[in-house]
SEDO-511557 format. One record per residue (C-alpha): z, x, y. Coordinates in steps of 0.001 Angstrom, whole numbers, padded with zeros to 6 digits. Each point is the difference from the previous one (the first is absolute). Example, Ala and Ser with C-alpha at 12.3 -4.5 7.8 and 13.67 -1.06 7.14 Angstrom:
! residues 2
SITE z x y
SITE 007800 012300 -004500
SITE -000660 001370 003440
! end
This chain:
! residues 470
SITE z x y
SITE 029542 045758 019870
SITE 001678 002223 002439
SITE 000265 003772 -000974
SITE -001091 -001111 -003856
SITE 003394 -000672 -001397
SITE -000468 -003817 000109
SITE -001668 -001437 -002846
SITE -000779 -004254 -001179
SITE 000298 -000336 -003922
SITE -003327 -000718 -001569
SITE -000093 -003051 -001938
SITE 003067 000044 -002779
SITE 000872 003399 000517
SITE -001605 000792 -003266
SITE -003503 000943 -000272
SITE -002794 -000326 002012
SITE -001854 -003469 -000182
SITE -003409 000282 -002057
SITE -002976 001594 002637
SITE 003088 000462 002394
SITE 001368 003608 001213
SITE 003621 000214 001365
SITE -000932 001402 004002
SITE 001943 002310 001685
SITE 002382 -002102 001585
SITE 000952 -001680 -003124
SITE 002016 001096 -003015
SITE 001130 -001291 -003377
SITE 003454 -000082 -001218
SITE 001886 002819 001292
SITE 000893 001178 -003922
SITE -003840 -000168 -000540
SITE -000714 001820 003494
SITE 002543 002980 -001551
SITE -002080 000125 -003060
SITE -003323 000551 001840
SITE 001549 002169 002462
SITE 001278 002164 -003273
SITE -003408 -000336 -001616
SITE -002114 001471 003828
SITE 002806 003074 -000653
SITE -001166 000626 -003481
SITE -003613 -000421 001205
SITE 000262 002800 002250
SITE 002393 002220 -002450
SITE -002875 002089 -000953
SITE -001499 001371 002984
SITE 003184 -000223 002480
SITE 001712 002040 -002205
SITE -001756 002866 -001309
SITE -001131 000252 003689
SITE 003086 001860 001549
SITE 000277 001916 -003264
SITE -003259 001622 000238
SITE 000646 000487 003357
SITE 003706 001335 -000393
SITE 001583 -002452 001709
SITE 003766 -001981 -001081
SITE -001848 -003165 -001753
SITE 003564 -001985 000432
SITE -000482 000536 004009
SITE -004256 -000941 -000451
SITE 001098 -003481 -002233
SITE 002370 -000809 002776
SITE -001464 000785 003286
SITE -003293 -002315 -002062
SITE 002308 -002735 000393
SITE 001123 001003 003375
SITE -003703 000146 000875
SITE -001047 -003274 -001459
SITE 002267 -001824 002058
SITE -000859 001817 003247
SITE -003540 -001152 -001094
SITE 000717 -003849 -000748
SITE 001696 000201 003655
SITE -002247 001427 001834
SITE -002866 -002527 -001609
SITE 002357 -002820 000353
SITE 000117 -000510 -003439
SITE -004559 -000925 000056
SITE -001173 002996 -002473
SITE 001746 -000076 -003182
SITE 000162 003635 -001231
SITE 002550 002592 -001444
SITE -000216 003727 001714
SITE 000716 002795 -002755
SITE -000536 004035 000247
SITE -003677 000610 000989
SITE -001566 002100 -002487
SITE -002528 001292 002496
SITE 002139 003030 001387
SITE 000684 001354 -003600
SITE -002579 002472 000511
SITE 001336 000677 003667
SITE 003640 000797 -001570
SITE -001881 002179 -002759
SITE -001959 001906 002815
SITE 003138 000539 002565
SITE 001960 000916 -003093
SITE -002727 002779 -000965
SITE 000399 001037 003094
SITE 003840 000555 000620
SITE 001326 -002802 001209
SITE 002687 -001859 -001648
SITE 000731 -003909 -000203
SITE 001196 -000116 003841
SITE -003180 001453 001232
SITE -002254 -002561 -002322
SITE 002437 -003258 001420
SITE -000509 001769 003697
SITE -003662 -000195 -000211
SITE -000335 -003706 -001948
SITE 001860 -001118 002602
SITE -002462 001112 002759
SITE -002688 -001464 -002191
SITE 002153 -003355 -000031
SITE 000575 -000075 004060
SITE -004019 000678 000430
SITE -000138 -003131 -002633
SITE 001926 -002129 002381
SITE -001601 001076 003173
SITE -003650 -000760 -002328
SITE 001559 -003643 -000990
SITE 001197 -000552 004392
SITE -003472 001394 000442
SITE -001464 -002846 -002349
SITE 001977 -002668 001186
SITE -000901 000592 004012
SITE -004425 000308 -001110
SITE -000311 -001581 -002893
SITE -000788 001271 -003463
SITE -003617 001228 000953
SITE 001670 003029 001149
SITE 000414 001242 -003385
SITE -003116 -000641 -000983
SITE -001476 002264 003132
SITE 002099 002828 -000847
SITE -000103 000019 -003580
SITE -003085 -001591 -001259
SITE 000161 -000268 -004552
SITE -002299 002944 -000235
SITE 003097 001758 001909
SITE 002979 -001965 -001824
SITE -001727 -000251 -003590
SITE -000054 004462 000388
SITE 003212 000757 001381
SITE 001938 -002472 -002655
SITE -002297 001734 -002664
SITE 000767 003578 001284
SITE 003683 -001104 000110
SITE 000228 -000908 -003632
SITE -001930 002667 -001616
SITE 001589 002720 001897
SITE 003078 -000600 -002417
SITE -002333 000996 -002975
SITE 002037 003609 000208
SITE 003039 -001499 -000083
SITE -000454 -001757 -003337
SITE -001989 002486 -001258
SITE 002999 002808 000590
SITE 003104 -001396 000489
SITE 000760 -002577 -002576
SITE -002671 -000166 -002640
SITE 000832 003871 -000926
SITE 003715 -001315 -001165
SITE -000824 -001913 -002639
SITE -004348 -000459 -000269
SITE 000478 -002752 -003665
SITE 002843 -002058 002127
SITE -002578 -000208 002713
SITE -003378 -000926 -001995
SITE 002285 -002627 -001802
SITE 001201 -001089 003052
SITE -003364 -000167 001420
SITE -001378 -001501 -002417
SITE 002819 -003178 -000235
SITE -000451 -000366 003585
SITE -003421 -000408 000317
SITE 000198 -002545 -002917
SITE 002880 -001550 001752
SITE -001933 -000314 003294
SITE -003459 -001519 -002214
SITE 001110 -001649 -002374
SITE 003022 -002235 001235
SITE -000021 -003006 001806
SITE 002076 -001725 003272
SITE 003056 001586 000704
SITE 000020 002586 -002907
SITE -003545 001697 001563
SITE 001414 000315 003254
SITE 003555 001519 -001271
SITE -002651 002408 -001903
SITE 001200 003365 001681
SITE 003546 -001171 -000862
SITE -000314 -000622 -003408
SITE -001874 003223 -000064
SITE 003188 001508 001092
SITE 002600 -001577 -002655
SITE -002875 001013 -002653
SITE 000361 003635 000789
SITE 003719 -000101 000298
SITE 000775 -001444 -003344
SITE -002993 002706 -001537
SITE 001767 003017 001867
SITE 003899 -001213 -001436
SITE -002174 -000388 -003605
SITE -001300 003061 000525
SITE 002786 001666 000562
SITE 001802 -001420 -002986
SITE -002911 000998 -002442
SITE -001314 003477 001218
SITE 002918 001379 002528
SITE -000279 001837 003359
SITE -003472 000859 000533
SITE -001174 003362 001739
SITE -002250 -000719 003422
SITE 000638 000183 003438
SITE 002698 -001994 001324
SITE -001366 -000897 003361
SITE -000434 004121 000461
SITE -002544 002417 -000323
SITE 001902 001706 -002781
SITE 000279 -001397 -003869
SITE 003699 -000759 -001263
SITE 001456 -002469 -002753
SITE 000900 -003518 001651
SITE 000705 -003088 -001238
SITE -002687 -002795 000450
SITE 002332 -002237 001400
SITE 002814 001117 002037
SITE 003248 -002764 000380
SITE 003002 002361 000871
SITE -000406 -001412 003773
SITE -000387 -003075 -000984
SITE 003626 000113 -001466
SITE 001663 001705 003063
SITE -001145 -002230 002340
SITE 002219 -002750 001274
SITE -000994 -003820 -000302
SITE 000349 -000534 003355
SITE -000942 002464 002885
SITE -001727 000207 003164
SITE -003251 002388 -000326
SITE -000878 003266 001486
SITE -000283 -000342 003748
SITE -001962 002878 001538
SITE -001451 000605 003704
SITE -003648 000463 000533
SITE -001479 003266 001422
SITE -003070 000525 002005
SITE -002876 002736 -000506
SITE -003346 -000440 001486
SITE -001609 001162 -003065
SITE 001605 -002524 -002301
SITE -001050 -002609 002262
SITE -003442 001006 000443
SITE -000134 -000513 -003654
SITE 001615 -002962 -000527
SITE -001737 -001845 003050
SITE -003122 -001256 -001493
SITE 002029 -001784 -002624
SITE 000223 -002919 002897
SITE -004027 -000551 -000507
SITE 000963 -001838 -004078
SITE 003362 -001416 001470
SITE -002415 -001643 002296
SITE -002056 -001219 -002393
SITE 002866 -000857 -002408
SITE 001614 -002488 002314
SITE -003570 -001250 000858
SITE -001086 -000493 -003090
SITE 003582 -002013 -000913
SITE -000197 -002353 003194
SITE -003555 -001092 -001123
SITE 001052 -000602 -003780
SITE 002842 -001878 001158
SITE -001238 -001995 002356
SITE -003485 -001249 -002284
SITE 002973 -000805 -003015
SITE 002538 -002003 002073
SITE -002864 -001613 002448
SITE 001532 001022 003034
SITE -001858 001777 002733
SITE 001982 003148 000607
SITE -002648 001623 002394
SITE 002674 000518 002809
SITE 002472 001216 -002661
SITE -001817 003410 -000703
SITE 001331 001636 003107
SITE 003727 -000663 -000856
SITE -000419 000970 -003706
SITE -001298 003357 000980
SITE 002627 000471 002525
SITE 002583 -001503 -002397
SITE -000727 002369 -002554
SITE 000074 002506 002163
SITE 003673 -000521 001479
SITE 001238 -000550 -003215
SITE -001101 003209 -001286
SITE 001204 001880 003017
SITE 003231 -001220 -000755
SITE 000137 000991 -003805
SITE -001587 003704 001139
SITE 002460 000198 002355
SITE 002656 000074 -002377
SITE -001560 002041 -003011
SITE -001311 -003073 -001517
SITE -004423 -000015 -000795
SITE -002300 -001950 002103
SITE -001350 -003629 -000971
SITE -002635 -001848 -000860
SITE -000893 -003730 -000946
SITE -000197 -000314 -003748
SITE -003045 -001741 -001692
SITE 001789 -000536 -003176
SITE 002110 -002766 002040
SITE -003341 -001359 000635
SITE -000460 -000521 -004092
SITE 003391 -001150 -000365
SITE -000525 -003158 003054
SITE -003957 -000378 -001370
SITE 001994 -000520 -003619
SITE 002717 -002593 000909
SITE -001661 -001598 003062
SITE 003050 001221 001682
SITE -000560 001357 003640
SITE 003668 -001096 001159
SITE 001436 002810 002158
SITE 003354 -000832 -001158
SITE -000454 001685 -003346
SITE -000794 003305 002299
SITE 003073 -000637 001294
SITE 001312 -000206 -003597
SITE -001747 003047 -001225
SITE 000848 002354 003246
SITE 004092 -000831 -000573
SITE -000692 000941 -003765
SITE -001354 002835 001417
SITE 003453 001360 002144
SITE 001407 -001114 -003055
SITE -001648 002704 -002121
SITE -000133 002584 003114
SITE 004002 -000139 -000396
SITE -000029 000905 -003539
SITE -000284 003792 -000404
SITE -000181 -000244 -004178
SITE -002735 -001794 000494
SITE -001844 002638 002063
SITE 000804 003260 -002157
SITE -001758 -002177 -002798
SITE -003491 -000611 001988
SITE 000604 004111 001358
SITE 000179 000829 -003861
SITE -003702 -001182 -000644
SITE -001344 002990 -001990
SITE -002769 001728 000676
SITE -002078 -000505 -001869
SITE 000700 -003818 000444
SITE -001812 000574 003037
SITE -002523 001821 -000716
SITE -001157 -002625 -001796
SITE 000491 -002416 002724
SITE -001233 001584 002696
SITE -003468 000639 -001634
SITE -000724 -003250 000437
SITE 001744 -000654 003072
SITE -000931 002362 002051
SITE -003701 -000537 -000952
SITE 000197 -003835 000544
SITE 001271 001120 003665
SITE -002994 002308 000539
SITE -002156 -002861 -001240
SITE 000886 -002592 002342
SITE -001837 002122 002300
SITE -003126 -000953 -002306
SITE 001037 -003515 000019
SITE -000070 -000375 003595
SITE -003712 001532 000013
SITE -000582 -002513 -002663
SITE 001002 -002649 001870
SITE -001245 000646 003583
SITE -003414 000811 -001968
SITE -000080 003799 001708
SITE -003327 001651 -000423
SITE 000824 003193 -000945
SITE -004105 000731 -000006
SITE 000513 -000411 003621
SITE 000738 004011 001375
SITE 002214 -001209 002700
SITE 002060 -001602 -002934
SITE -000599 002812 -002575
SITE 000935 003201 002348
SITE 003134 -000400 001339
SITE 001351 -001865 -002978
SITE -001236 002521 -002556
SITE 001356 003046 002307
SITE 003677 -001413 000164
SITE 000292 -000772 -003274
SITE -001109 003405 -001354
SITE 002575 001618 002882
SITE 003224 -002592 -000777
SITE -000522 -000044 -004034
SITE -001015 004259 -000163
SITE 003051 000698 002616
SITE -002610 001831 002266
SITE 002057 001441 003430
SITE -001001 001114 003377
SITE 002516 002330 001344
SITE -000240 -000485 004075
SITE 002644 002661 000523
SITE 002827 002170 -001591
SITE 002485 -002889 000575
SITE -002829 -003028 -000798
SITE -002247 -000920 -002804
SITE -001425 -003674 -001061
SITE -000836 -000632 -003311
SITE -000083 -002447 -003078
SITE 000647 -003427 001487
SITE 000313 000550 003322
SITE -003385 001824 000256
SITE -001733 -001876 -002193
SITE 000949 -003462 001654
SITE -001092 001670 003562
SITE -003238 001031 -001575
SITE -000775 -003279 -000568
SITE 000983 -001889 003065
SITE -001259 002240 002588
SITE -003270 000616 -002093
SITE -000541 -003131 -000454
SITE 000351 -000884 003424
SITE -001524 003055 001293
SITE -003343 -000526 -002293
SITE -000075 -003394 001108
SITE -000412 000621 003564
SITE -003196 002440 -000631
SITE -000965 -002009 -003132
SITE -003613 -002285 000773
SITE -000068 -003379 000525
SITE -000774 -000513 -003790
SITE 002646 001524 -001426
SITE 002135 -002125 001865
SITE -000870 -003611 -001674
SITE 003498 -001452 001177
SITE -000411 000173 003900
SITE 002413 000989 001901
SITE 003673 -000112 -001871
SITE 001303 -002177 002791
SITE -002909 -002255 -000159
SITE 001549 -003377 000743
SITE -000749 -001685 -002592
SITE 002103 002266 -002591
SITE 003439 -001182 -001044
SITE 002515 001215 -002243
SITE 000443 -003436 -001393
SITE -002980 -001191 -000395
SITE -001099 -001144 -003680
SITE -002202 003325 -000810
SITE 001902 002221 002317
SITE -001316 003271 -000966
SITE 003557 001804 -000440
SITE 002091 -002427 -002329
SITE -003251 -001168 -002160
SITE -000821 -003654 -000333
SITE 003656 -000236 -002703
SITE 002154 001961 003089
SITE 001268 002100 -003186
SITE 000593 003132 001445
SITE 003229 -000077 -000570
SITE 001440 003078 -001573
SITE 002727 002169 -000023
! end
């Protein structure tokens, strides 16, 4: 198949044959392949979107460096692990924190894109010993609490940034999406977060219709009169357009922050390589190196020029489980949509004119579905968290990443929220392991030979290998 760009038609082109899946290296017609490609893009709308708006970022320059990314990532696999790379959700809280602190959207790309060049030495890392590596440094009890700490340390953000503008918008909202994300089925459930979206934009312009400007804070500290829904960018900007270019800046504190963010990438593109390889049949053991390092590259590259990091996208993995579809070629289709939109700067002031109360409705559940796959990796690796050497560290990084605790070192140097509470719970773990007795210890050593990251009940990815998050 070459670099992944080759492709044999499946069957008539049509549909898959009953019990049959269309493999990687095939395709359907290309006017069907264009379809799917446009329906993974829609799949991902809801997450890769609201993404760099929470996190300030041009969403024109995140939808196209997603496509830019995809294909670096279909390369550099050689077209084996069908997947679509959007904006990773996973440094929202990083943005919010570097934000708080001063810096400004060059600062929070500078630091991401450390995080991303750590990723890709982790995936070369992978690649030259084998996935056990991963396990050995970051055993679930370690993953499952920094992804958790991660996720609920954006509870303040919600909480006092965007459900304050507009608190009925929000429950409503809330309350759509979670019956979106329930209650639907196929496709629908796993375009949830976007439908969620459209729901609270339509409410907002009724809103506004029915009962005017309404009095809150508009993304301030201070109360003023503001419409719900804002659209006077939306009619300055041009159809077509390149985005916002911007060169990343480097801080040592940012990056301390941002840094254990590359523990739930990790996992993320872990967690995807397993799923993917137990739906399409294929035995992508070697492949886990190269997505890591994949990812990373391609998010160094979108940092590098203002754009957000990214990560592989689970909804794609609902939209190939749906059609039986695992054909790269409609990633292909679905990252040139993706330029497509990046070059249309309309379409960008209407995703930065979510209101805010849109999203304080979304990210309710959002964030807390992030923090959560921290419990589902527990869950899954069956962590006893009876066990002290579980329970400690865990418990103690939480408290410090969710509460914001801080240890100033010096007058130029403090660690705190994520950063601290991720180091908390990788050196204590480690730390209380080494003194912990024998029978707190029921595992053996973590490089006992006979552990693998692929094996069936692998204690990181869970018997399903659905770790996969954003």
């Amino acid at each position: 198949m070459g670099l992944g760009v080759r492709w044999t038609l499946h069957g008539d082109g049509r549909t898959p044959a009953p019990g049959a899946v269309v493999r990687p290296d095939e395709r359907l017609s290309w006017p069907r392949t264009a379809g799917l490609g446009a329906q993974h893009v829609v799949a991902m709308f809801g997450a890769s979107f609201v993404a760099p708006v929470l996190m300030g970022l041009d969403p024109n320059l995140a939808i196209m460096m997603s496509g830019v990314a995809t294909m670096i990532f279909l390369l550099a696999t050689r077209g084996k692990v069908p997947s679509y790379l959007g904006c990773s959700l996973s440094f929202v809280g990083v943005a919010a924190a570097i934000r708080a602190s001063g810096g400004d959207s060059a600062t929070v790309t500078g630091a991401v894109l450390v995080v991303a060049a750590v990723l890709f030495l982790a995936g070369l890392v992978v690649r030259k010993f084998g996935a056990r590596v991963i396990h050995t440094a970051m055993p679930p009890v370690v993953t499952g609490a920094v992804v958790m700490l991660i996720g609920f340390n954006l509870a303040p953000v919600t909480a006092t940034t965007y459900w304050p503008q507009d608190q009925w918008t929000a429950l409503l909202v809330m309350l759509f999406t979670g019956l979106a994300v329930v209650c639907l089925r196929g496709f629908l459930s796993r375009i949830a977060i976007f439908l969620g979206l459209v729901f609270g934009y339509l409410l907002s312009w009724v809103l506004d219709l029915v009962f005017g400007k309404i009095h809150s804070p508009a993304g301030g500290a201070e109360a003023v009169d503001h419409w719900r829904l804002d659209l006077s960018a939306v009619g300055q900007a041009d159809w077509v357009g390149l985005p916002s270019f911007h060169a990343p800046s480097f801080e040592w504190s940012a990056i301390l922050v941002a840094l254990p963010v590359v523990i739930a990438l990790i996992a993320e593109n872990a967690g995807h390589v397993k799923a993917v390889g137990e739906m399409t049949g294929d035995d992508l053991d070697d492949k886990l190196g190269t997505a890591i390092a994949a990812d990373g590259a391609a998010s160094v590259l979108s940092t590098a020029v203002g754009g957000p990091p990214n990560t592989t996208y689970s909804e794609n993995i609902g939209v190939m489980a749906a059609t039986r579809v695992y054909s790269t070629a409609a990633y292909w289709a679905a990252a040139c949509f993706a330029l497509l939109f990046g070059l249309c700067p309309k379409f960008g002031a209407v995703v930065a004119a979510i209101p805010g109360g849109v999203l304080g409705g979304i990210t309710v559940i959002l964030y807390g579905m992030i923090g959560l796959l921290g419990a589902q990796i527990w869950t899954n690796a069956k962590v006893d968290l009876r066990n002290p050497l579980n329970l400690v560290p865990a418990a103690a990084g939480i408290i410090i990443g969710v509460g914001g605790v801080s240890l100033k070192i010096s007058d130029n140097f403090e660690l705190g929220g994520i950063a601290l509470g991720t180091l908390v719970v990788i050196t204590g773990y480690h730390v209380l392991r080494a003194f912990a007795p024998a029978h707190l210890k029921p595992d053996g050593p973590l490089l006992d030979a006979g552990t693998s990251a692929y094996d069936e009940k692998d204690p990181l990815f869970g018997e399903d290998g659905k770790t996969d998050g954003k």
